[in-house]
C-alpha positions in Angstrom: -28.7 3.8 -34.0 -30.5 1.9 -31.2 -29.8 3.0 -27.5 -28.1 -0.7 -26.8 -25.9 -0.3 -29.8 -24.7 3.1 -29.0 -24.5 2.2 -25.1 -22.2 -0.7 -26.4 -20.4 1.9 -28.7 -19.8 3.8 -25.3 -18.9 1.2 -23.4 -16.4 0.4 -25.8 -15.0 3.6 -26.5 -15.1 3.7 -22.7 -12.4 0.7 -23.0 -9.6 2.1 -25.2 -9.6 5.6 -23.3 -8.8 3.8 -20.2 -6.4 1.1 -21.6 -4.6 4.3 -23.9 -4.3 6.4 -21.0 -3.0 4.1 -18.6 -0.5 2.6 -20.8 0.3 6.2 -21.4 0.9 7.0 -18.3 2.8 4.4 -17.3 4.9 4.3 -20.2 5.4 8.2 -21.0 7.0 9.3 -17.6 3.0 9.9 -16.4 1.5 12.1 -19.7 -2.4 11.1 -19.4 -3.5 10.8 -23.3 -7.4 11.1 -21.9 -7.5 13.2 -18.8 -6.3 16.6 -19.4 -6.9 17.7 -15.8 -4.9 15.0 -14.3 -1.7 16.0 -16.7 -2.4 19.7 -15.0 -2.5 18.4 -11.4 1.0 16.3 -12.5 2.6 19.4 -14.6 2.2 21.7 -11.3 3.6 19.0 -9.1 6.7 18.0 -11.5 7.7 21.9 -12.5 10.0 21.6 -9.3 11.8 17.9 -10.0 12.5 18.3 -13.6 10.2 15.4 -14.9 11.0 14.4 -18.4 7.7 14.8 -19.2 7.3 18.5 -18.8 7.2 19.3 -22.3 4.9 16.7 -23.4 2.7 17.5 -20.1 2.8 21.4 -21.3 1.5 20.6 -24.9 -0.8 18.7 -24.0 -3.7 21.1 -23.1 -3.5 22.7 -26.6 -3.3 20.0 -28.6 -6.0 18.9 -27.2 -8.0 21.9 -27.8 -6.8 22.3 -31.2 -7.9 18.9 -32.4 -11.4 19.5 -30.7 -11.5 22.6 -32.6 -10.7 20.8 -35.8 -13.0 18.0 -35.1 -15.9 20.2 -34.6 -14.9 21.6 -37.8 -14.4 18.2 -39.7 -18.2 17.5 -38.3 -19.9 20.7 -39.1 -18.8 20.0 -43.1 -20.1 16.5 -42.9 -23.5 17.2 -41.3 -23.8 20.1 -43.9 -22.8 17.9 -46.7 -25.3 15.2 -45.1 -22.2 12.4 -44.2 -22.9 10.5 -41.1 -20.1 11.6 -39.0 -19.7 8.4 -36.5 -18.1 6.3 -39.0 -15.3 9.4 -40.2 -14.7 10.2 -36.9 -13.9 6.5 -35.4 -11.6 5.6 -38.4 -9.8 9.2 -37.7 -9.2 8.3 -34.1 -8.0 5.1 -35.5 -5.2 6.5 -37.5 -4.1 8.5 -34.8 -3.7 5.4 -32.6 -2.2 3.6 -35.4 0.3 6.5 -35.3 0.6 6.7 -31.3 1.5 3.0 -31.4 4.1 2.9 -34.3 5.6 5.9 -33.3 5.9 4.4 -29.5 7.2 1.4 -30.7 9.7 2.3 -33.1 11.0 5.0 -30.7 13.9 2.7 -28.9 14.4 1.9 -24.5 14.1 3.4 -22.6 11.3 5.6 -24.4 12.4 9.0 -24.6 9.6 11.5 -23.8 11.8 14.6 -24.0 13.0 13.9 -27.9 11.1 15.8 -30.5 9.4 12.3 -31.4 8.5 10.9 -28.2 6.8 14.4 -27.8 4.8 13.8 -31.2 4.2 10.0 -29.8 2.5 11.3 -27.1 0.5 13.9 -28.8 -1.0 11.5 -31.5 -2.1 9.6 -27.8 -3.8 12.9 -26.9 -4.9 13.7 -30.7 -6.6 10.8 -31.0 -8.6 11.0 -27.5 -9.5 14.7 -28.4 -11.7 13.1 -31.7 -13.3 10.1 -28.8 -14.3 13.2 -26.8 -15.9 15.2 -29.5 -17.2 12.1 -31.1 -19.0 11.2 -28.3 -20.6 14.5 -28.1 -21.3 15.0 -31.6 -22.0 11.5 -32.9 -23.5 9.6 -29.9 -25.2 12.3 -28.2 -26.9 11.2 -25.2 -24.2 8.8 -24.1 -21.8 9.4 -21.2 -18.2 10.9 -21.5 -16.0 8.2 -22.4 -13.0 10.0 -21.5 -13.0 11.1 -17.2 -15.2 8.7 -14.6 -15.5 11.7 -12.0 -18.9 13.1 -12.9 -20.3 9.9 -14.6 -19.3 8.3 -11.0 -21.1 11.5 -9.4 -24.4 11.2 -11.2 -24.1 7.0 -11.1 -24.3 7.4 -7.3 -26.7 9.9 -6.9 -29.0 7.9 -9.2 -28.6 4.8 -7.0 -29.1 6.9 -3.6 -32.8 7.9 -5.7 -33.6 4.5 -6.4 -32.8 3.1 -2.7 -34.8 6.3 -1.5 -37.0 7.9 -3.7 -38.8 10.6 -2.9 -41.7 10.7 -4.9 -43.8 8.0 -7.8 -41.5 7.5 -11.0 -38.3 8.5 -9.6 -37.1 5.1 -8.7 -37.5 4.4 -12.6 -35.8 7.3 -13.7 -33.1 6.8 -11.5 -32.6 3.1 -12.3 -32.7 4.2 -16.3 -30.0 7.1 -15.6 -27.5 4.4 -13.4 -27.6 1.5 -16.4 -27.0 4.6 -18.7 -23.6 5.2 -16.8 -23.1 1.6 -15.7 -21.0 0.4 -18.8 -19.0 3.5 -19.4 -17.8 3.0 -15.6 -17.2 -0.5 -16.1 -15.7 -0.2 -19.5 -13.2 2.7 -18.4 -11.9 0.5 -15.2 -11.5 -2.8 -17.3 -9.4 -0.6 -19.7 -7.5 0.6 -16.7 -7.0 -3.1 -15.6 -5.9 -4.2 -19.1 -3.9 -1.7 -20.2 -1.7 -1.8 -16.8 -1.4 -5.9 -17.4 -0.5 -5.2 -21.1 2.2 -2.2 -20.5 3.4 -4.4 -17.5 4.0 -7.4 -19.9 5.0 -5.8 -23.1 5.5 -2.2 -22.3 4.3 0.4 -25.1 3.9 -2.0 -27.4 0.5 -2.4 -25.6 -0.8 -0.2 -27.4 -1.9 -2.8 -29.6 -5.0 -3.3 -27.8 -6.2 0.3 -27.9 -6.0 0.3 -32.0 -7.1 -2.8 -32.0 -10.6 -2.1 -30.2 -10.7 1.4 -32.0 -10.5 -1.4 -35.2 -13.6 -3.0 -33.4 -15.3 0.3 -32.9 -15.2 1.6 -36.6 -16.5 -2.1 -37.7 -19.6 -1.2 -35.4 -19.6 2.1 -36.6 -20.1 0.7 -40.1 -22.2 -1.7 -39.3 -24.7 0.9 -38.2 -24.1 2.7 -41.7 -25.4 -0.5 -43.5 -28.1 -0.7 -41.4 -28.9 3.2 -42.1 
């Protein structure tokens, strides 16, 4: 794969992880599907006020774990069989978005994040950004995290304070290479962030549409790839 298709593969991916979790959040009583830290920082501050959330917010560390564990199983077994793992693991966090939305929509209102299936709901969300993370990792190695900004928004200013000020020959090119790296990720994550807020706003969880529709998008470009292979 070409570095501009897989930084477009990224950017993408970038996309759905912010639009997923921020319909997540503000649909499922604040359970992030993508940052794992920030439903840590929420679980300590809720434990006290009896957030409906709390059992969803609890399960979602190991689930989370447990999927990446099963995905870096799933990829070991391709790779020794010799199957290009991009395409299998984009149409598997397909069908977990696929399940996050129909389970979401077909759940009733006011959603119900303390009922055994709003609970599932919101682990298929957390499932299915477990297999983006390890994807990324394992599949598009040499891209940035797709999943949490903080230390691609770290490294994207310290590359741009090198290239204003660079301290030595080269280093303004290496820095301007490493910043359009982490530019799109950036930009992808916040317009997925802007999007999914306007979509949950308008039509509540049944935004999650536009998550499984660009994971649809990004396993057409993962195939595309294949046929070029």
């Amino acid at each position: 794969m070409s570095p501009r298709y897989a930084s477009w593969l990224s950017a993408l991916l970038s996309v759905i992880a912010g639009s997923s979790d921020t319909i997540g959040y503000l649909g499922l009583h604040g359970l992030f599907t993508a940052q794992i830290t920030g439903n840590l920082v929420i679980l300590a501050a809720h434990i006290t006020t009896g957030n409906p959330a709390i059992s969803a917010l609890l399960l979602a560390l190991p689930v989370f774990m447990l999927v990446l564990l099963a995905t870096s199983v799933l990829t070991t077994v391709l790779q020794h069989r010799h199957i290009p793992t991009l395409q299998p693991l984009l149409a598997l966090q397909l069908l977990l978005l696929i399940g996050f939305e129909v389970l979401c929509a077909t759940a009733g209102s006011p959603f119900d994040l303390k009922a055994p299936r709003g609970v599932l709901a919101g682990m298929f969300g957390v499932a299915a950004m477990a297999v983006q993370s390890a994807l990324v990792q394992t599949s598009l190695s040499g891209t940035p995290a797709t999943l949490v900004m903080t230390t691609n928004v770290t490294n994207f200013v310290l590359a741009l304070g090198q290239w204003i000020f660079p301290l030595r020959a080269g280093v303004r090119q290496e820095a301007h290479r490493k910043a359009m790296r982490l530019l799109p990720v950036i930009v992808g994550f916040t317009l997925g962030c802007g999007l999914g807020a306007a979509a949950e706003d308008a039509y509540g969880l049944r935004a999650l549409a536009l998550p499984t529709a660009l994971a649809l998008l990004a396993l057409l470009m993962g195939l595309r790839v294949l046929g070029r292979e």
